[in-house]
N, C-alpha and C positions, 0 to 999 in steps of 0.2 A: 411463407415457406415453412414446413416442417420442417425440425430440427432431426438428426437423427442420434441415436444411444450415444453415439461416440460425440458427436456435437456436444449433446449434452454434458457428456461426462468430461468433456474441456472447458465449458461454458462454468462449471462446479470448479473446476481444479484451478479457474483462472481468481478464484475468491481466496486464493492463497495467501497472496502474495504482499497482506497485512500482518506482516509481522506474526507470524502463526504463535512464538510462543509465549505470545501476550494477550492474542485475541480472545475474544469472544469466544469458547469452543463450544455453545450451543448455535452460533451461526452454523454452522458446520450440515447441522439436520434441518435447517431450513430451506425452503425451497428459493431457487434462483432466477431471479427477473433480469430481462437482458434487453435493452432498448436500443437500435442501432437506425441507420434510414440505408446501407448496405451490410450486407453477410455473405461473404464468399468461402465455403469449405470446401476444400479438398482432403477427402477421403484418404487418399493414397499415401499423399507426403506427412499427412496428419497436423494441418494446419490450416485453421480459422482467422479469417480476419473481420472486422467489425469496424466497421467506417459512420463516420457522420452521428456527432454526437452522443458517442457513446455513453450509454448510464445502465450499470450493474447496479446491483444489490442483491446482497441476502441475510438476513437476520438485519444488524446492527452496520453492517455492509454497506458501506456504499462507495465507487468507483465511477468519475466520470472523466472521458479523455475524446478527443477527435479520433482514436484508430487504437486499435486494441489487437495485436494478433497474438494468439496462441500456439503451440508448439509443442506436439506430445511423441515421445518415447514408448518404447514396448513397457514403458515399466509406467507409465503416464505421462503427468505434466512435465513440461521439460524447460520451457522459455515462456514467460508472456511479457511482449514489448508493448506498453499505454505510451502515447503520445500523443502532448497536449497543449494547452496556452490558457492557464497549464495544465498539465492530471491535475485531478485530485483524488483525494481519498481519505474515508473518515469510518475509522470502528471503534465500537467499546473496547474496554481493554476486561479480559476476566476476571472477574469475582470482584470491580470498581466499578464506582461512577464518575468511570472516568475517561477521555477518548482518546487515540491517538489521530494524527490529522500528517496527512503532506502532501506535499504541492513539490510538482517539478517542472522542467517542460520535455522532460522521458522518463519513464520507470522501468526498469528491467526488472524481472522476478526470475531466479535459475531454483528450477523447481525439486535439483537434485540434492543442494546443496545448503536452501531453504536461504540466501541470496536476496536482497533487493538492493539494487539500484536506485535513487535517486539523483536524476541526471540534469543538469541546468538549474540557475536558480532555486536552489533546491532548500526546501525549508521542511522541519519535523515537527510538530507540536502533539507533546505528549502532558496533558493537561494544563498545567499554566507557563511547565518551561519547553524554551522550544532551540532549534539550531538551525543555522543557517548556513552555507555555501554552495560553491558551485558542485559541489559532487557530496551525497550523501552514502555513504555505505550502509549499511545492516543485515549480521549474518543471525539466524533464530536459531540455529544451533546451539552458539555460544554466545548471543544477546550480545555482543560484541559494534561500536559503534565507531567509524571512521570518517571526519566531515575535513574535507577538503576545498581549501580557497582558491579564489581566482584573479587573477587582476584584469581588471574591468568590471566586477560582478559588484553589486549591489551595496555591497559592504564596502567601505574605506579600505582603500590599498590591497583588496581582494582577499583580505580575513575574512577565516572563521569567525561566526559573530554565535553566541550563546546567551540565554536568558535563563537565569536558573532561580527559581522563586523560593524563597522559604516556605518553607512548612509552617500552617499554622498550629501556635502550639497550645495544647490542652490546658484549658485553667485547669488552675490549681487551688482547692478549696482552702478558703481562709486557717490560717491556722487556729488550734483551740484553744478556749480563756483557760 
């Protein structure tokens, strides 16, 4: 099946939804690989869904979930809902070597507000420290971060659970005789 401009230009706009204003921003001009075993666009209402297996990538990009639909506005992207067992999803972070990673079993991206959802079991790994609960927030706006617990989830008595590593620190050259 040919993709068409506007396909396309969803298919681009759903590589959003990694935390934009950390990412990679040379992913951005790279081209977009889109693997599904269904693709159902509608034209009209302006929404793509991608079933079976889903696996995105572009650049440093990569997004894999069971159903991916996208969601676009006169002004573009609007919503892309991954849902998985679990998503996932893994990019460099700009100008490090370093990645960020999360796992849900739904990710919402609101494409106006620059929004992601981490929904279920939800864990964040941003190089060696990471967070955990039932509900992850992340606005890229304002880098702003909201993890909420659950009882029954994963964690002891349905907390938030957080791993936060020290920085390794710079030797520091012997002092002089």
């Amino acid at each position: 099946m040919r993709l068409s401009s506007i396909a396309l230009l969803i298919v681009c706009c759903a590589a959003l939804p990694v935390s934009p204003a950390l990412a990679e921003k040379a992913d951005r001009d790279k081209p977009i690989n889109l693997e599904a075993d269904t693709v159902t666009l509608d034209d009209i209402r302006k929404i793509s869904v991608y079933e079976g297996n889903v696996i995105l990538s572009q650049g440093t990009l990569l997004l894999r979930a069971d159903r991916v639909q996208v969601t676009q506005n006169e002004r573009g992207l609007e919503k892309v809902i991954a849902i998985g067992r679990p998503v996932f999803f893994r990019q460099k972070l700009d100008d490090r070597e370093e990645f960020i990673e999360g796992y849900a079993s739904r990710m919402e991206y609101e494409g106006t507000n620059n929004q992601l959802e981490l929904i279920g079991e939800a864990r964040l790994r941003r190089g060696p420290d990471e967070l955990r609960g039932a509900q992850i927030s992340y606005n890229a706006n304002t880098e702003f971060y909201k993890v909420v617990g659950q009882a029954g989830a994963q964690t002891p008595a349905g907390r938030v659970r957080a791993v936060i590593r020290p920085k390794p620190r710079a030797e520091q050259p012997p002092p002089a005789p």
